[in-house]
MARLO-145893 format. One line per 5 residues: number of its first residue (from 1); their letters; for each residue x, y, z of N, C-alpha, C. Coordinates in nm, 3 decimals. Each point is the difference from the previous one (the first is absolute). Example, Ala and Ser with C-alpha at 12.3 -4.5 7.8 and 13.67 -1.06 7.14 Angstrom:
% MARLO-145893
1> as> 1.319:-0.569:0.780:-0.089:0.119:0.000:0.090:0.120:0.000 | -0.035:0.105:-0.072:0.082:0.119:0.006:-0.077:0.109:0.073 $
***
This chain:
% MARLO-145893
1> xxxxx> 0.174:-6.198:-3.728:0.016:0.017:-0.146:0.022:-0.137:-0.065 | -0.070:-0.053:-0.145:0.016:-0.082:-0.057:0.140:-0.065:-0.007 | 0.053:-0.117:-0.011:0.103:0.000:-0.050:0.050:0.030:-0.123 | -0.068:-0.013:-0.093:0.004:0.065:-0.164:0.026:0.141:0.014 | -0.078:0.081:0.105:0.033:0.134:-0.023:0.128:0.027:0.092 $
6> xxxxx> 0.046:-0.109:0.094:0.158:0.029:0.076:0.082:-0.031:-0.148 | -0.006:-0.058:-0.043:0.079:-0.077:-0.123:0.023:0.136:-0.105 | -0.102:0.043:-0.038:-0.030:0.109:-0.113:0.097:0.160:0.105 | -0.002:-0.013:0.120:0.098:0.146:0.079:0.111:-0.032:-0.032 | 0.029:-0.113:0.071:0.194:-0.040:-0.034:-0.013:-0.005:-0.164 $
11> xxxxx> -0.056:-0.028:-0.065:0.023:0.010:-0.156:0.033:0.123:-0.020 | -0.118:0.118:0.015:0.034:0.137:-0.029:0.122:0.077:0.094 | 0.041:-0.062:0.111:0.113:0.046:0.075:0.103:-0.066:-0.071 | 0.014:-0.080:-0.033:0.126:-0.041:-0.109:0.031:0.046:-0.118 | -0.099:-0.014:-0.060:-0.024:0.027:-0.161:0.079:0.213:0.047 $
16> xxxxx> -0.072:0.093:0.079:0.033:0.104:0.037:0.178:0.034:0.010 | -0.008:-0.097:0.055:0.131:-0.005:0.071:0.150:-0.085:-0.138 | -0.087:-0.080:-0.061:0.090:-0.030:-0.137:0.046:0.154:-0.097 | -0.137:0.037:0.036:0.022:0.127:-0.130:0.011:0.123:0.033 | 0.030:0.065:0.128:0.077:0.056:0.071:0.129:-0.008:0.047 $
21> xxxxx> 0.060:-0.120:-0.046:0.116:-0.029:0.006:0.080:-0.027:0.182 | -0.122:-0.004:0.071:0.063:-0.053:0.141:0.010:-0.162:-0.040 | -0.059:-0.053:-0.071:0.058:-0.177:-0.014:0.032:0.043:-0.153 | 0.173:-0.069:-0.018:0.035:-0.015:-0.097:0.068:-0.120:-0.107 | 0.039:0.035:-0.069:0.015:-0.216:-0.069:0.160:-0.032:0.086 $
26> xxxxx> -0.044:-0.131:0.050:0.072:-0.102:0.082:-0.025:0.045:0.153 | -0.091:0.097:0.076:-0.022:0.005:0.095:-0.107:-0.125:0.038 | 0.070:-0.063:0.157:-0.078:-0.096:0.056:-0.088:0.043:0.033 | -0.150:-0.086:0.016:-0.113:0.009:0.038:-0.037:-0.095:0.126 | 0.024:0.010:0.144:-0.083:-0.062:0.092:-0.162:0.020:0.026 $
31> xxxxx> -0.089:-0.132:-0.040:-0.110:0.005:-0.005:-0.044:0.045:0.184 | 0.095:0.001:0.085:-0.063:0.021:0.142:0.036:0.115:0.033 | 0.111:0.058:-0.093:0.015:0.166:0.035:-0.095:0.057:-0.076 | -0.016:-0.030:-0.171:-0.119:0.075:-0.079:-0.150:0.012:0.125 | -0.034:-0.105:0.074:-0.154:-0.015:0.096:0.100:0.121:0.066 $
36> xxxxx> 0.022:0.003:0.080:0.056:0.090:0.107:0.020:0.136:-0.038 | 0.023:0.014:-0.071:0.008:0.121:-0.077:-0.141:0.043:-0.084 | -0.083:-0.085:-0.034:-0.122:0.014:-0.067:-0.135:0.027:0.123 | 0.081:-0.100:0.129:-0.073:-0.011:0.059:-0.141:-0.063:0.011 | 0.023:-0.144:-0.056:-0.088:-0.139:-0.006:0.097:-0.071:0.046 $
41> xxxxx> -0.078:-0.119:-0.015:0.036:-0.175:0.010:0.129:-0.008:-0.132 | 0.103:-0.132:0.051:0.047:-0.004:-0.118:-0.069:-0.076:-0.109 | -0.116:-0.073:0.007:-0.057:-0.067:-0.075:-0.061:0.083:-0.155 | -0.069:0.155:0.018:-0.025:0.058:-0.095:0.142:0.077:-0.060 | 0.094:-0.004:0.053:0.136:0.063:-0.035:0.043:-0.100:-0.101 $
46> xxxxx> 0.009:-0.130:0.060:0.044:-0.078:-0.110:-0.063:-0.019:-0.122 | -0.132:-0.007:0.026:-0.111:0.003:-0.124:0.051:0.089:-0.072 | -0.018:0.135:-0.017:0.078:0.127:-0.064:0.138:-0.018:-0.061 | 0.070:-0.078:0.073:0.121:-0.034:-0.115:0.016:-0.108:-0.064 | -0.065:-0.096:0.006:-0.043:-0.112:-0.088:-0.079:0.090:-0.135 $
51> xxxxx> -0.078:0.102:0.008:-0.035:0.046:-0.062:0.095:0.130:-0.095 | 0.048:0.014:0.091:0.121:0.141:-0.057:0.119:-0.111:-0.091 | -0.009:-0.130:0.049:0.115:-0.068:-0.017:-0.076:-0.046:-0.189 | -0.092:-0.053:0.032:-0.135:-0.050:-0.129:0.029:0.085:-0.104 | -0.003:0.144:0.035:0.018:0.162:-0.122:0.090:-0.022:-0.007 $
56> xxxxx> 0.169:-0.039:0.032:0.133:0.034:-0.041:0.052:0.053:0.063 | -0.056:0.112:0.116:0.125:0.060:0.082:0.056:-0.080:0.112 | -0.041:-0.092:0.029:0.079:-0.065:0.088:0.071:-0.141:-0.045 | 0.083:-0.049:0.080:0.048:-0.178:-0.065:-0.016:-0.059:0.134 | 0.005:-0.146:-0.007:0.129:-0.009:0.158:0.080:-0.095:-0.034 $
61> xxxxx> 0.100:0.019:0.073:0.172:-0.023:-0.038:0.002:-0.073:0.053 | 0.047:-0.158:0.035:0.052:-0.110:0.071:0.102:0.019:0.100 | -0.046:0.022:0.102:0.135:0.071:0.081:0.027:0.091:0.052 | -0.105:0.129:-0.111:0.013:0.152:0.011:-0.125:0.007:0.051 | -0.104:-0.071:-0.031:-0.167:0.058:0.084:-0.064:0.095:-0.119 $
66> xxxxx> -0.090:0.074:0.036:-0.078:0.104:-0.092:0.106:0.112:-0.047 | -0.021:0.028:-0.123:0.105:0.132:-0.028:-0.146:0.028:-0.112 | 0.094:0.160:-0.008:-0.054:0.121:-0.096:0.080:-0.070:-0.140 | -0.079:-0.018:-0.089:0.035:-0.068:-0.105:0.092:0.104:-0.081 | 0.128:-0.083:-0.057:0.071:0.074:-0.073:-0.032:0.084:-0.152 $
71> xxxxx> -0.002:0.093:-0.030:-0.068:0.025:-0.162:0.110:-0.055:-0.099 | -0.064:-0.063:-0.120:0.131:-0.001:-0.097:-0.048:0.073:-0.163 | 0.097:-0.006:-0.044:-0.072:0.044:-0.142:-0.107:-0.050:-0.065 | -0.007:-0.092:0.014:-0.109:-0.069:-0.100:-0.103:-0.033:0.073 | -0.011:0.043:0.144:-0.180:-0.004:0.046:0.009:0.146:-0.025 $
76> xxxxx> 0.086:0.119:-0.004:-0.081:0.101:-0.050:-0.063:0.062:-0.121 | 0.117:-0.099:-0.097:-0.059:0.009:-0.107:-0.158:-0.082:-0.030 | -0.020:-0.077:0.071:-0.098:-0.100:-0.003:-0.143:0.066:0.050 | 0.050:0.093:0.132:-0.131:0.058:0.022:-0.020:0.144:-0.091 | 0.093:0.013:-0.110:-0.027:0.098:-0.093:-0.075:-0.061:-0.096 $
81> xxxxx> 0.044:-0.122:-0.101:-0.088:-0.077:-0.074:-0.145:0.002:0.028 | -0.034:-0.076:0.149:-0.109:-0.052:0.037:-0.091:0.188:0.030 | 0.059:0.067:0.025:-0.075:0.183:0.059:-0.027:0.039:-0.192 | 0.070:-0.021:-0.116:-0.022:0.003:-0.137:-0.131:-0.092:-0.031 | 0.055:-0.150:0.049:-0.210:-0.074:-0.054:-0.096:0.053:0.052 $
86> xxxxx> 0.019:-0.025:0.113:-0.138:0.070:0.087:-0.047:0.168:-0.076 | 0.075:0.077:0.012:-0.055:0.145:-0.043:-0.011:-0.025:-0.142 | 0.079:-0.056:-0.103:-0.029:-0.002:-0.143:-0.150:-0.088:-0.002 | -0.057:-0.110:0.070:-0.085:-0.044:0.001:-0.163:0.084:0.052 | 0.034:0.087:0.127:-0.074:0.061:0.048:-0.075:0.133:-0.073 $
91> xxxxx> 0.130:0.042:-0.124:-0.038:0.107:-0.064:-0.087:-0.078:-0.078 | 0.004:-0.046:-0.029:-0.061:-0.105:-0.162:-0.173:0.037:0.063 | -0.039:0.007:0.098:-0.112:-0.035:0.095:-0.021:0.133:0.000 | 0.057:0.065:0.093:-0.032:0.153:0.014:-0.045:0.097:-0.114 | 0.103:-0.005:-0.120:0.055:0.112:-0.059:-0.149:0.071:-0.074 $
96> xxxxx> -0.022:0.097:-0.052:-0.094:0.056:-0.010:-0.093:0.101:0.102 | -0.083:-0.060:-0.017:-0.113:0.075:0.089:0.012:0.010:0.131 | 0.059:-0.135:0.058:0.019:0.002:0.126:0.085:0.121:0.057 | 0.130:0.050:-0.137:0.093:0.084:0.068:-0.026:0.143:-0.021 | -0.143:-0.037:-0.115:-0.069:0.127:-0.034:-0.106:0.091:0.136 $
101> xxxxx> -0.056:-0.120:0.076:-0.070:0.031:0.100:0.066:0.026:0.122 | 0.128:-0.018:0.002:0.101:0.026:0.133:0.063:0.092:-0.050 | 0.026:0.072:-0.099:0.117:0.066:0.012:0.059:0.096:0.044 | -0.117:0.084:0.082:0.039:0.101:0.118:0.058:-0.073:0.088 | -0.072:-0.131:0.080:0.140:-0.042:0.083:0.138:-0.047:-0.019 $
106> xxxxx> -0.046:-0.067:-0.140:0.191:-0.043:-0.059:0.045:0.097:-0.003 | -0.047:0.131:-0.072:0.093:0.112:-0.008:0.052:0.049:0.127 | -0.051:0.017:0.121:0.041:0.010:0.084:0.155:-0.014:0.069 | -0.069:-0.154:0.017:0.106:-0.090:0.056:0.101:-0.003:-0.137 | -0.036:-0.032:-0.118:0.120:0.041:-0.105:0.143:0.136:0.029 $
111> xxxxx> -0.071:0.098:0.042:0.100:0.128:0.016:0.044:0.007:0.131 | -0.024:-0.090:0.127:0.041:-0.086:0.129:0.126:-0.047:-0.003 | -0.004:-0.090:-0.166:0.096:-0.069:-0.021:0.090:0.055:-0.080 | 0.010:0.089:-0.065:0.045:0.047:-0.107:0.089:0.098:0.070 | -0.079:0.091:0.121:0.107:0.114:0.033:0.018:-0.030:0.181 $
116> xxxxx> 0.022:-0.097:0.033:0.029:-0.066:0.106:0.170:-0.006:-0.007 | 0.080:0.016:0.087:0.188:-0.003:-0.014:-0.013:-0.161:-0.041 | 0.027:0.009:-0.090:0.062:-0.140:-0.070:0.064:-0.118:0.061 | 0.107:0.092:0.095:0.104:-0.084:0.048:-0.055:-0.015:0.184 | -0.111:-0.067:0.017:-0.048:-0.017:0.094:-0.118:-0.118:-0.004 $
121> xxxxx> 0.012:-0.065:0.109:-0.140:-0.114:0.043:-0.134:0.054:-0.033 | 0.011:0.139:0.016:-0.152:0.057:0.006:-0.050:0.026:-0.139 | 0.096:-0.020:-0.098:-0.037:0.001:-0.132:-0.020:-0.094:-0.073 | 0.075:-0.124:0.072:-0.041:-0.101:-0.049:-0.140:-0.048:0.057 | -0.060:0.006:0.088:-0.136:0.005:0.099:-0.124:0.074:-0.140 $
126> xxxxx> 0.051:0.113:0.003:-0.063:0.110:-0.106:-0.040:-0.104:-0.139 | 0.128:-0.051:-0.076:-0.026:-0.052:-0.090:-0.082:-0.150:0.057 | -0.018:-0.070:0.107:-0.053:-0.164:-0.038:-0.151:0.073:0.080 | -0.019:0.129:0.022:-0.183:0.029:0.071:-0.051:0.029:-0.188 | 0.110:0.074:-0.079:-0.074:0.007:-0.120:-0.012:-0.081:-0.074 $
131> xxxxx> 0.096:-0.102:-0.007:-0.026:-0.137:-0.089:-0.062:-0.098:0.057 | -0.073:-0.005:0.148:-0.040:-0.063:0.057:-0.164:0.029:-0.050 | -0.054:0.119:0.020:-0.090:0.041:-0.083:-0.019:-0.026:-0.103 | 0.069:0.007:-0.084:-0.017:-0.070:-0.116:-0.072:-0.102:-0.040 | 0.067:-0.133:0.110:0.002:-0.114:0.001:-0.146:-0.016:0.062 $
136> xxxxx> -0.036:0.074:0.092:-0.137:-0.013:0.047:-0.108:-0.001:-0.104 | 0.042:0.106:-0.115:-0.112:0.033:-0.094:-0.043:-0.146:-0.032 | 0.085:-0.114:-0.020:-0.003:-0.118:-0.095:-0.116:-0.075:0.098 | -0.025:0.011:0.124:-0.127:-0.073:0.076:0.018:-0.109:-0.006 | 0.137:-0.045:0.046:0.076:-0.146:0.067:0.095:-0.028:0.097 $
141> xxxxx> -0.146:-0.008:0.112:0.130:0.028:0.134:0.142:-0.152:-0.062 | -0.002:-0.078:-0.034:0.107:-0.059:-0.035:0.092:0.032:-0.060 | -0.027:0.060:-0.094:0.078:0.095:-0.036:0.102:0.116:0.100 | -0.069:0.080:0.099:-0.003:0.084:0.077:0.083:-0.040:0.113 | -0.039:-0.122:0.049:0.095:-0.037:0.119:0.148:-0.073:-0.063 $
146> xxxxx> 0.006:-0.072:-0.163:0.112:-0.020:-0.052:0.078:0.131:0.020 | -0.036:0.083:-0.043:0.123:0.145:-0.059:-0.021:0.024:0.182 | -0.073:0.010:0.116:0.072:0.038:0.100:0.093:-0.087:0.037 | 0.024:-0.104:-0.017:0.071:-0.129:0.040:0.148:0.088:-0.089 | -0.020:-0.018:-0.128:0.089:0.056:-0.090:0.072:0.145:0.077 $
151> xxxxx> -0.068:0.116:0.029:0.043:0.103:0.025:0.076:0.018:0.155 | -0.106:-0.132:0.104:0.114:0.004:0.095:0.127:-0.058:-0.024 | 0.041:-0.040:-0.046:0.141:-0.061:-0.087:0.106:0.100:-0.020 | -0.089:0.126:-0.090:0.068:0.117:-0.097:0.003:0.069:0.087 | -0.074:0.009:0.099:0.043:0.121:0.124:0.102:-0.055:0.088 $
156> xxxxx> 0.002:-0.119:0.059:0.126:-0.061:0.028:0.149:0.032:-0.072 | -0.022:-0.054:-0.125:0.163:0.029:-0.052:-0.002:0.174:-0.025 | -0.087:0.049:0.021:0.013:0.149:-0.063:0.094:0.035:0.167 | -0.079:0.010:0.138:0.049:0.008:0.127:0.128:-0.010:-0.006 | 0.041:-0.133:-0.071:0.155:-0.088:0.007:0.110:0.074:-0.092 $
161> xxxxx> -0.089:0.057:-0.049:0.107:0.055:-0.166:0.022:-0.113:-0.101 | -0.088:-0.089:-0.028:0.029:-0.082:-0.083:-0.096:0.089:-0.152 | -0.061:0.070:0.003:-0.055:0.081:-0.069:0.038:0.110:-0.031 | -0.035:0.061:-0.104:0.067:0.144:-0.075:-0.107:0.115:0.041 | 0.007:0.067:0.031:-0.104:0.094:0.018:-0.086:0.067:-0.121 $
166> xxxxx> -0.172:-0.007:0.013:-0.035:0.064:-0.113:0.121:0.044:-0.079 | -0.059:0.043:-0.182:0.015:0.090:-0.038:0.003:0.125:0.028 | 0.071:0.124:-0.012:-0.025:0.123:0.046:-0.190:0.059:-0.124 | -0.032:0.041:0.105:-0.116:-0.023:-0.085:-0.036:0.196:-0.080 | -0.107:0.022:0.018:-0.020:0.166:-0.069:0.033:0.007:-0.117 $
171> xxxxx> 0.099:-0.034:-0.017:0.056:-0.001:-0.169:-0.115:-0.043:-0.154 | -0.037:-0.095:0.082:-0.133:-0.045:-0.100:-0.116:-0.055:0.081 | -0.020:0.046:0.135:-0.080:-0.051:0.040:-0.065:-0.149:0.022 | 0.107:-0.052:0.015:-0.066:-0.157:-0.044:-0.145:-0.055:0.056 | -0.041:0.026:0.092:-0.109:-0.122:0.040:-0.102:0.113:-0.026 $
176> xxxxx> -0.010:0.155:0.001:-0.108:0.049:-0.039:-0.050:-0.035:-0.155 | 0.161:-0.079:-0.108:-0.058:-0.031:-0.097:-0.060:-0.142:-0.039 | 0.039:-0.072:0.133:-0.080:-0.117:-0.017:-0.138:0.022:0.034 | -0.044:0.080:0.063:-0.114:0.054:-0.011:-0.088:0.024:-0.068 | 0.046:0.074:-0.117:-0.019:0.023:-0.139:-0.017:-0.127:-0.053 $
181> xxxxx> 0.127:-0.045:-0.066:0.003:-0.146:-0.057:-0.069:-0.096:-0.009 | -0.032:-0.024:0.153:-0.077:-0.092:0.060:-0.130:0.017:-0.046 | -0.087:0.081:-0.032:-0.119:0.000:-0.058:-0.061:-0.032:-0.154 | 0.146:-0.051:-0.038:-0.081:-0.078:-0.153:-0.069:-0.123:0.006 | -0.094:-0.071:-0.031:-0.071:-0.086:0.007:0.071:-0.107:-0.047 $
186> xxxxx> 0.144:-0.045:-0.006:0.031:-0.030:-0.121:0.112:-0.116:0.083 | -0.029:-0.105:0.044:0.045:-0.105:0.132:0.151:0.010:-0.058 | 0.002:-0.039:-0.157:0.166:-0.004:-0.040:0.103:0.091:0.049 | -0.067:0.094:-0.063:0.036:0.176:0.019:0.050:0.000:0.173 | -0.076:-0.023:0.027:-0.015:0.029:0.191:0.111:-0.090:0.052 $
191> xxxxx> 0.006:-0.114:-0.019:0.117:-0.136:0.035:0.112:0.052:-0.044 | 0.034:0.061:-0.122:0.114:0.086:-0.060:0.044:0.111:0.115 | -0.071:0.040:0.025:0.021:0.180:0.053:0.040:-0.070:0.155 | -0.059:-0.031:0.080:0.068:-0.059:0.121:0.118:-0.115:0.020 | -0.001:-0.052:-0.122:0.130:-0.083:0.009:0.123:0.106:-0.038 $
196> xxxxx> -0.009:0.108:-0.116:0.083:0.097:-0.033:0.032:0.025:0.142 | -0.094:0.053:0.078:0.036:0.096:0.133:0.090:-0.084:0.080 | -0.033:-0.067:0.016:0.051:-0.133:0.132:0.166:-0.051:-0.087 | -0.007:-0.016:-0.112:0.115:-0.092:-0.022:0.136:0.122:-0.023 | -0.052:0.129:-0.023:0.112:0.144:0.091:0.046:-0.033:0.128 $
201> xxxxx> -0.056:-0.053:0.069:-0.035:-0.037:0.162:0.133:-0.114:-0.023 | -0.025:-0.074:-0.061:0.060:-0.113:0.013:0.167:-0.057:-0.069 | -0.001:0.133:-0.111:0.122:0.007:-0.040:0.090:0.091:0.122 | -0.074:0.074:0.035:0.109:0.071:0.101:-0.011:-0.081:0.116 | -0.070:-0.075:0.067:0.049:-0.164:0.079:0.089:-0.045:-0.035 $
206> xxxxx> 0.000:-0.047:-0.103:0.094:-0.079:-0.084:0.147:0.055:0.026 | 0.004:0.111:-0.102:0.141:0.091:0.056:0.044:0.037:0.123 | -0.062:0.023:0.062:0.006:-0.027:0.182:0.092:-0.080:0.043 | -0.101:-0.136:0.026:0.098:-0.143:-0.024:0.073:-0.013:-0.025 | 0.011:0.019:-0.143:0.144:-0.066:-0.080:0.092:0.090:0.035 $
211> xx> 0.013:0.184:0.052:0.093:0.018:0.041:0.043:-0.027:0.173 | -0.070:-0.107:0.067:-0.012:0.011:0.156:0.086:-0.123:0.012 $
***
């Protein structure tokens, strides 16, 4: 096997294992136990956390070696900001027709997310496959691999409890009405309506925090 593709296993065996909560923040990382356990060389093990280290979840400590990077308030607020440009930008692209010609599958995955238990990982999963879609409509994988970069972040602190759980949703249906919404032709209109959605998201972060 390539070394790029040994590199890319221990990535997805880590990255798995971050957001499953078997590695958690300030847990050490031995690059010769990660191979051993991955079962490669340590050479593509280390690659993988130079890289995990590159995204933010990892540091290394002078003394301490590799650790599971600590979360603080203000990178989560930060990867809330940066998950607001990207999608307020992406709608601007999409909105209309694009969400006019999908909207059996948004709707879908919309009521996935909507009547999924709230207070669970699997709802948060629910909500970033439907806003992930979204983001596809806009036809910029740069775009696309930003907000996954972004969302592995939000699934991290969500795992950790640094996150509030959805809204309880049914009540108004929320993302079946971005659905709706989403089809005015109208880029302003559209940048409005997904920043509305997201910055709900972000006041109850906020309050989170400030009471933690």
């Amino acid at each position: 096997m390539a070394e790029a593709l040994l590199s890319e296993k221990v990535y997805d065996w880590l990255m798995t294992s971050l957001l499953n909560r078997r590695l958690k923040p300030g847990d050490r990382l031995n690059r010769r136990q990660v191979a051993e356990e991955v079962g490669v060389s340590p050479a593509p093990a280390l690659e993988a956390m130079l890289r995990l280290e590159a995204e933010g979840f990892l540091e290394t400590v002078p003394r301490q070696g590799t650790l599971v990077r600590q979360i603080d308030a203000e990178e989560v607020r930060g990867q809330w900001l940066l998950r607001e440009a990207l999608e307020a930008q992406a709608a601007r692209l999409y909105c209309g027709q694009s969400v006019i010609d999908q909207k059996a599958k948004l709707l879908r995955l919309a009521r996935s997310a909507d009547t999924s238990d709230s207070h669970t990982v699997q709802n948060w999963r629910a909500e970033i496959r439907f806003h992930r879609a979204l983001i596809q409509l806009a036809g910029s994988t740069v775009l696309l691999h930003a907000f996954d970069r972004v969302m592995r972040h939000s699934l991290f602190h969500a795992v950790n409890e640094l996150l509030p759980p959805p809204p309880k949703k049914r009540v108004s249906d929320i993302h079946e009405q971005l659905v709706t919404q989403l089809q005015t032709p109208n880029t302003e209109k559209a940048d409005r309506i997904i920043r509305r959605h997201i910055q709900v998201r972000i006041q109850a972060a906020e309050k989170l925090l400030a009471d933690s």
